[in-house]
C-alpha positions in Angstrom: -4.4 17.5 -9.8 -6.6 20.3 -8.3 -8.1 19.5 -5.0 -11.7 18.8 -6.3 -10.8 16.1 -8.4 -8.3 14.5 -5.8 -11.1 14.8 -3.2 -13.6 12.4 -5.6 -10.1 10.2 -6.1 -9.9 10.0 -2.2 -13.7 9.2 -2.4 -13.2 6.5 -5.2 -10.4 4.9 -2.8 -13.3 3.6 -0.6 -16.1 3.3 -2.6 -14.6 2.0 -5.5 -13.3 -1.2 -3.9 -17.2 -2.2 -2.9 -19.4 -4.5 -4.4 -18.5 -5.5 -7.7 -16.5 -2.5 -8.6 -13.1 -4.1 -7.2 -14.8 -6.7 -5.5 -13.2 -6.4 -2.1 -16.8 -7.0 -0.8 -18.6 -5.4 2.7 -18.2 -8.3 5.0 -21.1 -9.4 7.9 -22.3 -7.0 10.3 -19.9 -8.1 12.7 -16.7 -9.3 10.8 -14.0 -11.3 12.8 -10.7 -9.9 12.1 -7.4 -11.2 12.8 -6.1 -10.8 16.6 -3.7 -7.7 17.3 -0.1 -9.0 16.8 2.2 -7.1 19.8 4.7 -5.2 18.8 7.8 -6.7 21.1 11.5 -6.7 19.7 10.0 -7.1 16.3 12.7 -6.3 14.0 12.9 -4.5 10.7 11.0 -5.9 7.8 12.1 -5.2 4.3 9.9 -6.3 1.4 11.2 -6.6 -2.0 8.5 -6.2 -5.3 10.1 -7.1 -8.6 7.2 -5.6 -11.1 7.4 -5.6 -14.6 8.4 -2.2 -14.2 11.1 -2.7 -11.8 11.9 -3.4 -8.3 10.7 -1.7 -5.8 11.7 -1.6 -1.7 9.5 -1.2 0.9 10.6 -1.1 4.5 7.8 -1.6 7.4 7.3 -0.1 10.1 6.3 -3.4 12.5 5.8 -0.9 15.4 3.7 1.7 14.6 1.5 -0.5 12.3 2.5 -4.2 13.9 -1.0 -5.7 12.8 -1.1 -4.6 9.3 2.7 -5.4 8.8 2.0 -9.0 9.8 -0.5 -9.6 7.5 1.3 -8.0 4.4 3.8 -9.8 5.7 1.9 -13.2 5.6 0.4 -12.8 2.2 4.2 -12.3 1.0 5.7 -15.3 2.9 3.1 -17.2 1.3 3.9 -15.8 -2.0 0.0 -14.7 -3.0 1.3 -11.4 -4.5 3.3 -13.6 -7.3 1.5 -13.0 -10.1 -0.7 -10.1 -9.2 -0.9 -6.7 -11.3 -1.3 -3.2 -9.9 -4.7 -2.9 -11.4 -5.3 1.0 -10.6 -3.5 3.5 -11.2 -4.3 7.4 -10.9 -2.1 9.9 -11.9 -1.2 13.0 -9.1 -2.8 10.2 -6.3 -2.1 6.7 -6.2 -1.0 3.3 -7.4 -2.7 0.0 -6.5 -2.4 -3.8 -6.4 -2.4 -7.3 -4.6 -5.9 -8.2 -5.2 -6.1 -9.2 -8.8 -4.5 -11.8 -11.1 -2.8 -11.4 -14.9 -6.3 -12.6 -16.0 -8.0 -9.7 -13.7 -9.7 -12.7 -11.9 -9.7 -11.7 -7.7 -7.9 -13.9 -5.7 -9.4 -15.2 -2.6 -7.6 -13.7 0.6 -7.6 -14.4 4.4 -10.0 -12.5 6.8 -10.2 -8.8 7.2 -7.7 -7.0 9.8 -8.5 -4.2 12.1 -7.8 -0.6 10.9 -4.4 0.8 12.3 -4.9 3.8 10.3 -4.7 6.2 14.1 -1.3 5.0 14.5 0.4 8.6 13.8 1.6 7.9 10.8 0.5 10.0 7.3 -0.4 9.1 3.9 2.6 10.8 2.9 4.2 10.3 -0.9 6.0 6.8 -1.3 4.1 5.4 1.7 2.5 2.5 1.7 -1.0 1.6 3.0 -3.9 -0.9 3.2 -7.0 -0.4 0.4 -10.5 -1.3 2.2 -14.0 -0.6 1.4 -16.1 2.0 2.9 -16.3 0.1 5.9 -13.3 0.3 8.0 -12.1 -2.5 9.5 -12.4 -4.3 6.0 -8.5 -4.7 4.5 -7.2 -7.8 3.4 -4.5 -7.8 0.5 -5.1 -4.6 -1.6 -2.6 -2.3 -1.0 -1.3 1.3 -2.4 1.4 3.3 -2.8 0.9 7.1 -2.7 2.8 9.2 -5.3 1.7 12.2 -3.5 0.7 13.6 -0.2 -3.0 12.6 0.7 -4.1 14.2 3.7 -7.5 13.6 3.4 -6.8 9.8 3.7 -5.4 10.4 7.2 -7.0 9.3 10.6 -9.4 12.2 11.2 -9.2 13.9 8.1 -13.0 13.7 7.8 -13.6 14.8 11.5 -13.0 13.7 14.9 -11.5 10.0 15.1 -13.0 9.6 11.5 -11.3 6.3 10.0 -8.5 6.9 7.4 -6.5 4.4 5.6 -3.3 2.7 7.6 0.1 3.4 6.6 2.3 0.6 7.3 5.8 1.4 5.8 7.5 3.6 2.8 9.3 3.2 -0.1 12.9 3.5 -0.1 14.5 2.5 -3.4 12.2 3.1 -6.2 9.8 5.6 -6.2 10.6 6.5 -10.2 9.2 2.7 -10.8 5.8 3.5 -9.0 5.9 6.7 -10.3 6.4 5.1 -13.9 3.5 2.8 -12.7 1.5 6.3 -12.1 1.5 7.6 -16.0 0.5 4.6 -17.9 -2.6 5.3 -19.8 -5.8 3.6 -18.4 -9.7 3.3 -19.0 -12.2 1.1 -18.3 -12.2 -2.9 -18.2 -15.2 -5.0 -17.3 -16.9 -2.0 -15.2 -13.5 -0.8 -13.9 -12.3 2.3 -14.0 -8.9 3.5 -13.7 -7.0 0.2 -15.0 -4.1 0.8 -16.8 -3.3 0.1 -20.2 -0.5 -2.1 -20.3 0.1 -5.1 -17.7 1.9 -4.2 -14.3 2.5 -7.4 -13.1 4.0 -8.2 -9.8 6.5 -11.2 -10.8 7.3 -11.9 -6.8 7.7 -10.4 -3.7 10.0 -10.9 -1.2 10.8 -9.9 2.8 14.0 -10.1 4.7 15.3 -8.5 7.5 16.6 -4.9 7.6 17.8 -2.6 9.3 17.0 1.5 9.3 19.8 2.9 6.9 22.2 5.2 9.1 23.2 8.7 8.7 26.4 8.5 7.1 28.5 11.4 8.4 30.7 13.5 6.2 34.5 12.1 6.4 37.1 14.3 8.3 40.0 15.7 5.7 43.1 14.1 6.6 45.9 16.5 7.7 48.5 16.7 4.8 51.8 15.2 5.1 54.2 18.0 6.4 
């Protein structure tokens, strides 16, 4: 993808999801967003995605991001990704999902959460990270997974303390499914662009605790037997 296209994609990201387009609508002036959840001897969170596709594992990182964590973690716990599809996909950038039903009907969500996107961490391939509109402190459910590195989503990428999109976590056992996910066909459907062809259905999701995986150090040869 050369770096004019993936520049309007990274436009599309946030203006695509206003007004009708994706309907994750502009909220009031002044929205209230859930309080800050503190980040104190939270363990590991692991979240488990079995798509029609395949599974894929996410682990979350509950300290850097602890807000953002919470509420993905919420809207698992209370099983409102069951059901949903991945209903954008864009090859050489991005797949998305957790908004939308089989029927493409939007589900309703919970209120919008502050944006943790200057928390360090990078919109890096096989992270995860919270969709929004234009607007910044406007993410509920939608969420994506990059299948490449996107810089110019990053805190600051568009100047000084300019809003990017929060990272909250990575994959870390199937990238090929989201990177299946990435090369269906897709065109338009009811004013959306970008949807792909064939359903990509998120049968549940899941979360359970985890720990970081170790280093596993190379085994010492055992002396031979004299």
């Amino acid at each position: 993808m050369n770096q004019g296209v993936k520049w309007l994609a990274c436009l599309g990201l946030a203006t695509g999801l206003s007004g009708t387009t994706f309907a994750q609508n502009l909220p009031q002036s002044n929205p209230q967003t859930k309080p800050v959840v503190p980040a104190v001897n939270q363990p590991e969170a692991c979240v488990k995605l079995s798509t029609t596709k395949g599974d894929i594992l996410l682990v979350l990182d509950r300290h850097a991001a602890p807000q953002t964590s919470e509420n993905f973690l919420g809207y698992v716990n209370d099983k409102f990704y069951d059901g949903t599809i991945f209903h954008r996909v864009i090859d050489g950038f991005m797949v998305q999902g957790g908004g939308f039903d089989r029927s493409f009907d939007e589900k309703e969500t919970e209120k919008p959460i502050s944006n943790e996107s200057n928390n360090g961490m990078k919109n890096l391939r096989g992270t995860i990270a919270m969709a929004r509109t234009s607007a910044p402190h406007t993410a509920t459910s939608q969420f994506f997974i990059n299948t490449v590195d996107n810089p110019g989503l990053d805190f600051g990428a568009r100047g000084a303390n300019s809003w990017g999109y929060a990272v909250f976590g990575k994959v870390v056992q199937g990238m090929e499914v989201v990177d299946a996910m990435s090369k269906v066909q897709t065109g338009m459907y009811r004013r959306h662009r970008d949807v792909p062809a064939e359903l990509l259905l998120i049968n549940s999701a899941t979360s359970f605790g985890c720990v970081k995986q170790p280093v596993m150090q190379p085994q010492q040869q055992k002396p031979q037997a004299q």
